[in-house]
Steps between C-alpha positions, in 0.01 A plus 500: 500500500615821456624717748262791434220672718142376421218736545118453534255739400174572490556783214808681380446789226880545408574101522188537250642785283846309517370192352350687266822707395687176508279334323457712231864554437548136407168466316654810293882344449344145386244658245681786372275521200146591723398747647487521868173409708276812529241520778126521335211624717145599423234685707200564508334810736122622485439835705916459604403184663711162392247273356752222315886486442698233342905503519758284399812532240562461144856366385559413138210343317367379860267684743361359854222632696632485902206656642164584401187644732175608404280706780224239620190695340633496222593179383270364259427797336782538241791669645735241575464369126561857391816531779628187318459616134661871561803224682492311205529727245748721695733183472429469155600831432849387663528237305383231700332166321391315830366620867535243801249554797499292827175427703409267748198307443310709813569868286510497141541233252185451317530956467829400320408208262131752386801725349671217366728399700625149525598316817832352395608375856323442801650445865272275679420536908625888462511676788329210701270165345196609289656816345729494194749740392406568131733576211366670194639631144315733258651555146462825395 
């Protein structure tokens, strides 16, 4: 083992932004020809209140969706398909062929595959027996 100090945390903003630094410097070195990521986010306020918001990254042809939320009396009604489109077609105008999304089988999926997105993976007994952790691809 090596003779190094070992910390536990419950949260650590600069370990975050560190990984992320680090992280992105070798993604850059070993694919000199693309781009670096890019954060995407879209919002969406009525009256300066935050009714949806979807964020996540775009990096060469690829974007992923890391979080999504749509206010409770809303949902049904529209906006989270139209939060996903304006994501969409903001990674489209990057480039981007493909979005990945992640939803466990309590939130989202069935939203996601109405859009057209496909599960392509699916972790069974994520978080805890009788949910799933849900992996899904669109093709832009």
């Amino acid at each position: 083992m090596p003779d190094a100090e070992t910390t536990i945390g419950q949260g650590d903003a600069a370990l975050d932004q560190r990984l992320r630094d680090e992280l992105e410097a070798f993604n850059t070195a070993a694919t000199p020809e693309v781009a670096p990521a890019q954060e995407l986010t879209v919002r969406m306020d009525e009256d300066g209140d935050l009714v949806a918001g979807a964020s996540g990254w775009t990096w060469g042809r690829a974007a992923g969706i890391g979080l999504t939320w749509v206010r409770d009396d809303r949902r049904g009604d529209g906006v989270g398909a139209a939060l996903i489109a304006a994501f969409e077609a903001a990674a489209q105008d990057r480039g981007c062929t493909h979005v990945f999304v992640t939803s466990f089988t309590f939130q989202a999926p069935a939203f996601y595959e109405r859009l057209g997105y496909v599960e392509i993976f699916r972790w069974e007994a994520v978080p805890t027996p009788g949910r799933d952790d849900v992996h899904l691809r669109k093709e832009l």
